[in-house]
VEXFI-457539 format. One line per 8 residues: their letters; for each residue x, y negated, z negated of C-alpha. Coordinates in steps of 0.5 Angstrom, whole numbers. Layout:
A	X,Y,Z ~ ...
// end
This chain:
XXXXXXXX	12,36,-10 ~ 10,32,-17 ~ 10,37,-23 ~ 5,37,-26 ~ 6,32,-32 ~ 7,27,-27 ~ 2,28,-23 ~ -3,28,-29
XXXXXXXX	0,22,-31 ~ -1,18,-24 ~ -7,22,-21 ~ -11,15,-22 ~ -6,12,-16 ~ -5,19,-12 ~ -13,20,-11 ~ -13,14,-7
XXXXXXXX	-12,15,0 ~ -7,10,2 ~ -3,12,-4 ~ -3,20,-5 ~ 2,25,-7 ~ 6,22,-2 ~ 6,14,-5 ~ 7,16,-11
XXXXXXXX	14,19,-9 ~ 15,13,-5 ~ 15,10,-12 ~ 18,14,-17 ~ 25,13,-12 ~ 23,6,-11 ~ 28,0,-14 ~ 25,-7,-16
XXXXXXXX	29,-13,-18 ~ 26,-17,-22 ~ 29,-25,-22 ~ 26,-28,-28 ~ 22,-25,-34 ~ 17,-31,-37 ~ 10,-31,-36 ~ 10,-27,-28
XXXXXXXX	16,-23,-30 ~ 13,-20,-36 ~ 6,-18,-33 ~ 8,-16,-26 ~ 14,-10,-29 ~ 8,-8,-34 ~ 4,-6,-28 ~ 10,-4,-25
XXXXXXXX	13,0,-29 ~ 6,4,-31 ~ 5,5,-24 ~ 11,10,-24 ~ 17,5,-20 ~ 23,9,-22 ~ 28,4,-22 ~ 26,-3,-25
XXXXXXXX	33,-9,-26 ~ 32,-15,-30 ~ 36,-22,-29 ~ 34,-27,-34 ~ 38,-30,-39 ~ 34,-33,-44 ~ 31,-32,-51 ~ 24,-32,-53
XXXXXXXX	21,-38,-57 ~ 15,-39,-60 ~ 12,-43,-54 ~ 14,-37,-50 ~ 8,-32,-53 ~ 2,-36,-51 ~ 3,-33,-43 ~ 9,-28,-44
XXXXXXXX	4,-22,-46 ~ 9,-17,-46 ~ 13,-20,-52 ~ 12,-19,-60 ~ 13,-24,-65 ~ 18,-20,-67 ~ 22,-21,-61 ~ 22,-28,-63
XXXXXXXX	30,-29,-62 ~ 32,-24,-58 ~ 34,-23,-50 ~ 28,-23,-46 ~ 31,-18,-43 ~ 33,-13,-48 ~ 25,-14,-52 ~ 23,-13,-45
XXXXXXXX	26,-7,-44 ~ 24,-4,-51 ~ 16,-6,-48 ~ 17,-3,-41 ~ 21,5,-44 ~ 15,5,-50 ~ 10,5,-44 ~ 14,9,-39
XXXXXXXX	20,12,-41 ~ 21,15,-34 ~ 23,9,-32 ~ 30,7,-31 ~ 32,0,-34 ~ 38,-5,-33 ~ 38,-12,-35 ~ 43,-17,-33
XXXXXXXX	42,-22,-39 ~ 46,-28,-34 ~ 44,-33,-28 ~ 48,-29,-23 ~ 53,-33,-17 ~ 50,-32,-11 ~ 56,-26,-10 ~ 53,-22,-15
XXXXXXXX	46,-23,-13 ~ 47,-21,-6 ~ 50,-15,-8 ~ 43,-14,-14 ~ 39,-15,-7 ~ 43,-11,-3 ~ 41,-5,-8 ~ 34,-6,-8
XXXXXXXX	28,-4,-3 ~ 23,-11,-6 ~ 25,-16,-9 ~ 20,-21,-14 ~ 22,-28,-15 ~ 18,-29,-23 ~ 23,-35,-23 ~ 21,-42,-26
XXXXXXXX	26,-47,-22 ~ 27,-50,-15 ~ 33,-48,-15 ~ 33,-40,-16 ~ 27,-40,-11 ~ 31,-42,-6 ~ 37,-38,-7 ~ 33,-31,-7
XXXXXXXX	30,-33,-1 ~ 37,-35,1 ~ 40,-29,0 ~ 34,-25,1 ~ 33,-26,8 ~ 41,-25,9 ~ 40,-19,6 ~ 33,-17,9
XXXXXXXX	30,-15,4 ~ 22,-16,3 ~ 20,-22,-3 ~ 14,-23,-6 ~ 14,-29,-10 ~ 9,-33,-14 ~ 9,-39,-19 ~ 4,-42,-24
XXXXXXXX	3,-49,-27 ~ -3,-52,-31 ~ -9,-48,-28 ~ -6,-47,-21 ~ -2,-41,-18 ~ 2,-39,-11 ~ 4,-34,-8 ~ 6,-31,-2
XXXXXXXX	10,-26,1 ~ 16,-26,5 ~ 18,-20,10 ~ 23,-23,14 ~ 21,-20,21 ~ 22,-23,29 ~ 19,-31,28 ~ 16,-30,21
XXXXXXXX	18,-36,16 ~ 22,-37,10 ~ 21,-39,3 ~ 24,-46,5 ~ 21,-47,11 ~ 15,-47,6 ~ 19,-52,2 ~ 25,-55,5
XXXXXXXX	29,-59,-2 ~ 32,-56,-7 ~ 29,-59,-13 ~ 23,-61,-15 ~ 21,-69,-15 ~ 17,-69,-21 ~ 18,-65,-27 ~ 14,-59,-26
XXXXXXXX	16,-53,-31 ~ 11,-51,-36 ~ 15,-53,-41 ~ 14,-60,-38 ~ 5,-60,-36 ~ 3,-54,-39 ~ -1,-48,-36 ~ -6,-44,-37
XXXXXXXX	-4,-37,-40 ~ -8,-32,-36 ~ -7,-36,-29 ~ 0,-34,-30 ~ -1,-27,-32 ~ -6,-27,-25 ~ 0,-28,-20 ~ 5,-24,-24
XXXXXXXX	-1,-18,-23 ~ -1,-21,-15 ~ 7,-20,-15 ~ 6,-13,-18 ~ 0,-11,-14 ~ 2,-13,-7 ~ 10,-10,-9 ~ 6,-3,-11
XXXXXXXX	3,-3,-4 ~ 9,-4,0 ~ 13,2,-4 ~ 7,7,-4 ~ 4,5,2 ~ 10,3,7 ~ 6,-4,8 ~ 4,-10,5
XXXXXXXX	-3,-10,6 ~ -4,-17,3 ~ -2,-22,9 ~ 6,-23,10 ~ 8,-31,10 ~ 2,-34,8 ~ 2,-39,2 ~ -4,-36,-3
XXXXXXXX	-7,-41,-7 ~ -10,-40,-14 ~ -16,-45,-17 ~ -16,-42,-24 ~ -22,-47,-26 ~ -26,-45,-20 ~ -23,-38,-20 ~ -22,-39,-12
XXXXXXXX	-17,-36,-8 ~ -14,-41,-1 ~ -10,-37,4 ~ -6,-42,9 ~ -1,-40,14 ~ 6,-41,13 ~ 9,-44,20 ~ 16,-42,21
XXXXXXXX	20,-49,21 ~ 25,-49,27 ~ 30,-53,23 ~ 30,-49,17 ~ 36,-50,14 ~ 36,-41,12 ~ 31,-38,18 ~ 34,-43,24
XXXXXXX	41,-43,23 ~ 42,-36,21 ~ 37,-34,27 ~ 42,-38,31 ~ 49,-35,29 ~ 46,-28,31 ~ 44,-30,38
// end
């Protein structure tokens, strides 16, 4: 039984039928790892963190740059300088100080990120290079921990979500190389602000149904494609590659 400040607080979310009472425990006890706090990251823990998630850990180990802020919402011009992690944190507490949040403010090896995944019941991939997309998938199928990931470039954004289960693919599976062949951060070609808030708010919304309601109710291991000139959606099916160098192996090595 909630008591009766966070009732009031949640009672928006508790009125729907999927949610409840129940689904906002569900979520008070839930423990969200975040892997990148730019553009994505920014916008899904707001959410997150509004919604009542108990337990938010962040990893990133940049500092904010004036370039960062015409995308990374959650940041002031006085956080220029600082650990995104840290200016993050003070945004999150200031809106729901009944969260709990811990910062690793480094990239992690891929021992101290299994652990993190370990902890964790979802995990969010808000991160903006190949290479960390591979190693969370990597070792969140290890781990089998449900991931959802999104990424954004110009006025396009992706986003899938990933539960591991039976046959179902893998983020590799999906791309199967480790960097990109053309440059393709933002950095890089630029991007539209609210496309990349667009698809953090997604991550957000999809982590929300899973932890309240025991089930994604968006479409597992489907690639969801994100037009922001036309403001449409395309969903594609993601099949599950048999020489997956993640997926296939490790099916193989427990048979």
């Amino acid at each position: 039984m909630l008591p009766d400040s966070l009732f009031e607080r949640y009672q928006r979310q508790i009125g729907l039928l999927e949610i409840g009472e129940r689904g906002q425990e569900s979520l008070i006890a839930s423990h969200i790892l975040v892997i990148g706090c730019g553009g994505l990251g920014s916008a899904a823990t707001l959410y997150l963190a509004a919604a009542g998630v108990g337990r938010l850990v962040l990893v990133d180990d940049d500092v904010l740059e004036e370039s960062n802020l015409q995308r990374q919402v959650a940041y002031r011009q006085t956080d220029l300088g600082k650990s995104k992690v840290a200016a993050l944190t003070v945004q999150l507490q200031d809106l729901n100080s009944n969260v709990a949040v811990r910062t690793l403010n480094q990239r992690l090896s891929d021992e101290q990120l299994g652990l993190e995944i370990m902890l964790a019941d979802l995990v969010l991939d808000c991160s903006d290079n190949l290479t960390t997309r591979q190693q969370v998938n990597r070792l969140c199928y290890q781990q089998n921990r449900p991931l959802v990931s999104a990424a954004a470039i110009g006025w396009q954004g992706q986003f899938s979500v990933f539960d591991y289960k039976d046959e179902a693919p893998c983020y590799r599976c999906l791309i199967p190389f480790d960097e990109m062949p053309q440059k393709s951060k933002c950095n890089d070609m630029g991007v539209v602000g609210p496309v990349v808030g667009t698809l953090g708010n997604y991550q957000a919304l999809a982590a929300i149904q899973k932890l309240a309601t025991g089930q994604f109710l968006v479409k597992p291991n489907h690639l969801h494609l994100f037009n922001g000139q036309s403001m449409e959606w395309q969903t594609i099916e993601i099949v599950h590659d048999r020489e997956c160098h993640v997926c296939a192996n490790l099916r193989e090595a427990t048979l």
